[in-house]
N, C-alpha and C positions, 0 to 999 in steps of 0.2 A: 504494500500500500504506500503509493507516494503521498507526503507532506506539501500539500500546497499556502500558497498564498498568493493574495490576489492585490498588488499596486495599480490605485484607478479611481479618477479623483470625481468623477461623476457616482452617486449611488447606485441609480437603477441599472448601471452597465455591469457593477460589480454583483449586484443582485443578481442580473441576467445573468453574468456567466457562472456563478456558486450552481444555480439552479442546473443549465445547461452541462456543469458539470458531472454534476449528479446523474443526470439522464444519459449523458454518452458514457461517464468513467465510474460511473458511481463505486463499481468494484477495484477500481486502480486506483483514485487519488479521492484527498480527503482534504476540504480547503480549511488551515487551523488559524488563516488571521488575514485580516485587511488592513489595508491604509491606502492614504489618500496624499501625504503628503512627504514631503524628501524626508526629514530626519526621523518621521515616525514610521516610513517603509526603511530606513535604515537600522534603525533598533527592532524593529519585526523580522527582519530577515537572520541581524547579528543573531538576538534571545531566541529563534525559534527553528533557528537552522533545517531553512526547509530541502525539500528532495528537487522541488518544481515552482518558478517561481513567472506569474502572467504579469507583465509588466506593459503599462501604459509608455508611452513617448515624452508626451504632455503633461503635466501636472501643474496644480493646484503654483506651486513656491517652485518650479523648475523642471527639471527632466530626467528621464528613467537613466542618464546615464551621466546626472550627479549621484543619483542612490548608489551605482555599479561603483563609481571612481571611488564611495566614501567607505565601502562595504569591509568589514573583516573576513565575515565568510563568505566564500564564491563557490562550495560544495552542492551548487543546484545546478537543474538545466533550464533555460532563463525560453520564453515564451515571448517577443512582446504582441502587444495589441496595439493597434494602428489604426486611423483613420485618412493616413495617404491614398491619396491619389494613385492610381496604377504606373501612371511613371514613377514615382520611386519606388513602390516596390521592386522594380529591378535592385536599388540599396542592397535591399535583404538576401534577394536570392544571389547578388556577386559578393556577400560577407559568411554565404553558407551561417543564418543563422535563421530562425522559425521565425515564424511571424503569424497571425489571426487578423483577418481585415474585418475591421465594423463595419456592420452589425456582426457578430461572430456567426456564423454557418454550423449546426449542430455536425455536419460532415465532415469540416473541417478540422472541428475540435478533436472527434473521435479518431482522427487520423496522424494529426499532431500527437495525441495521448502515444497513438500507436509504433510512432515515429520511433518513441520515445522506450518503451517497454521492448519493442523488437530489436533496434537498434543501438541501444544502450550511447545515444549521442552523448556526447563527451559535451562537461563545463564547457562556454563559450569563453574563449579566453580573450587577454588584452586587443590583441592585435587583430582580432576579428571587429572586437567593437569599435577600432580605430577607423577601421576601413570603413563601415558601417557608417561612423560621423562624415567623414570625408565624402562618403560617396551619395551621401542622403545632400552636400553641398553643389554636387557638381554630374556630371555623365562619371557615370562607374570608369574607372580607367585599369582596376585590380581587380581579380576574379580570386576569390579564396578557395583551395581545396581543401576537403576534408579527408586525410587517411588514417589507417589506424594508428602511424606513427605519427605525424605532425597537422598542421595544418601552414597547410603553402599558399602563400601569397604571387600570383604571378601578374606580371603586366598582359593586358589584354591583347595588343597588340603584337605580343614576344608567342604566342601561339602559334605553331603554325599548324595544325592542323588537329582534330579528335577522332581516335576509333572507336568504336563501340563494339562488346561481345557480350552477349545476353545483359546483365544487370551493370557490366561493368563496362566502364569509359575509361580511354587512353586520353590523355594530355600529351602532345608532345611536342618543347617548347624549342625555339631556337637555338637555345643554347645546346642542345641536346638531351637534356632532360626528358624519362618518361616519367609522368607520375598519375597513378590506376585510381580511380578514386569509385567509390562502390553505389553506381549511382548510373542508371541509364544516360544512355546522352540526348535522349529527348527531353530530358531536366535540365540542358544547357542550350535548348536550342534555341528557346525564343529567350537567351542573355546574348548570346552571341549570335549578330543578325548581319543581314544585307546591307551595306553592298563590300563590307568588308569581309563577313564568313557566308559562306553557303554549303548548304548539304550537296553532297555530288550525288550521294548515294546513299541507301539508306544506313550504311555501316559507317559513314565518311562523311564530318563537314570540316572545311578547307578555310584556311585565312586565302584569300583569293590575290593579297601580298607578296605569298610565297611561290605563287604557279612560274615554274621554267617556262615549258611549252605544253602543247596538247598534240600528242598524236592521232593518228588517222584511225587506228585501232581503238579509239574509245578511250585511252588512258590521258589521265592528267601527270605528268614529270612535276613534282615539286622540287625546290630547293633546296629540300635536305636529301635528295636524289633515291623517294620514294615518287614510286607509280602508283594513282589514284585511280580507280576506276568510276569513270562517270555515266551514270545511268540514262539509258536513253529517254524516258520519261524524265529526265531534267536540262537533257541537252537546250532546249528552247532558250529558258528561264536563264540557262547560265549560259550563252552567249549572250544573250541581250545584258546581263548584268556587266559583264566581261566590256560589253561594245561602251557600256552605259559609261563604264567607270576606266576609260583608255586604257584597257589594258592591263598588264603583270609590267 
């Protein structure tokens, strides 16, 4: 049974989700305290050291990551709830860290819980919530990975291209780096978009940066002197992108 608490400086949102709780998690998590404002979701979190913790952006005296920066213990996996705009949710999903869009979705919640009890996600640490602030300022320019050893920060840009094999996604960057993160690659597709990446194929989306040439055989030559294979259902879409953006 996870130890929750809920930071959330409206009542009836915090009411909504205790309830909401109950109904999708009621056998997993058990909410043991509220607040509303920074230094009394600081001493709720320090005295009551939860497992799981739903955290608002906004607040009442500041924001969900003065309580993070003030905090002693960081032994939970952190939730927030938002009412952004879907352009920044892109923020969230390039800092790999959960999120709930208000009004919260009862489907949502119970998948988030789920997230959470299957995949034993790891504390959100510093350098996730960094990227996070920065990227909630400006177009994402870092995409964070999650593996079971680190979490990697890489420039978006420094990609060159993603495989995919059943659950699991290849990153591999220019430098030469692979790094496998456990997570289809249809969960990075719509972060990394046209006219800078595109899917060739359904196993394969490309920084269109890196293309050497295209052979007659259907194959894309990349730069790190791998052969892409491009699908003939996309050949259209990706010349015209190709024509759109002058070229490799």
């Amino acid at each position: 049974m996870y130890k929750a608490v809920i930071i959330e400086d409206e009542h009836r949102l915090r009411e909504a989700l205790s309830i909401l709780l109950e109904m999708v998690a009621g056998d997993a998590v058990v909410v043991v305290g509220y607040a509303e404002h920074v230094d009394d979701a600081v001493r709720l979190v320090n005295r009551l050291k939860p497992d799981l913790v739903f955290m608002d952006i906004i607040l009442k005296d500041g924001t969900g990551f003065d309580v993070l920066q003030r905090l002693d213990y960081r032994g939970f996996r952190l939730i927030f709830t938002t009412a952004y705009e879907e352009y920044a949710i892109r923020a969230f999903k390039f800092s790999a860290i959960d999120y709930l869009l208000k009004p919260i979705d009862p489907e949502e919640l119970r998948l988030a819980i789920g997230r959470i009890k299957d995949l034993q996600e790891k504390v959100v640490g510093e350098q996730q919530l960094q990227e996070l602030q920065d990227n909630l300022q400006k177009a994402p320019e870092r995409l964070v990975l999650p593996t079971l050893e680190a979490m990697h920060v890489v420039k978006v840009d420094e990609i060159v291209r993603c495989e995919t094999s059943g659950s699991y996604t290849t990153f591999l960057l220019a430098d030469g780096r692979k790094i496998i993160v456990s997570k289809p690659l249809k969960n990075y597709e719509d972060m990394l978009l046209p006219p800078l990446f595109f899917r060739v194929h359904q196993s394969h989306l490309i920084n269109v940066h890196y293309i050497q040439s295209y052979s007659k055989e259907g194959l894309i030559l990349m730069k790190d002197k791998t052969s892409i294979p491009l699908s003939r259902t996309k050949k259209e879409a990706f010349f015209k992108l190709m024509t759109e953006d002058g070229g490799s």
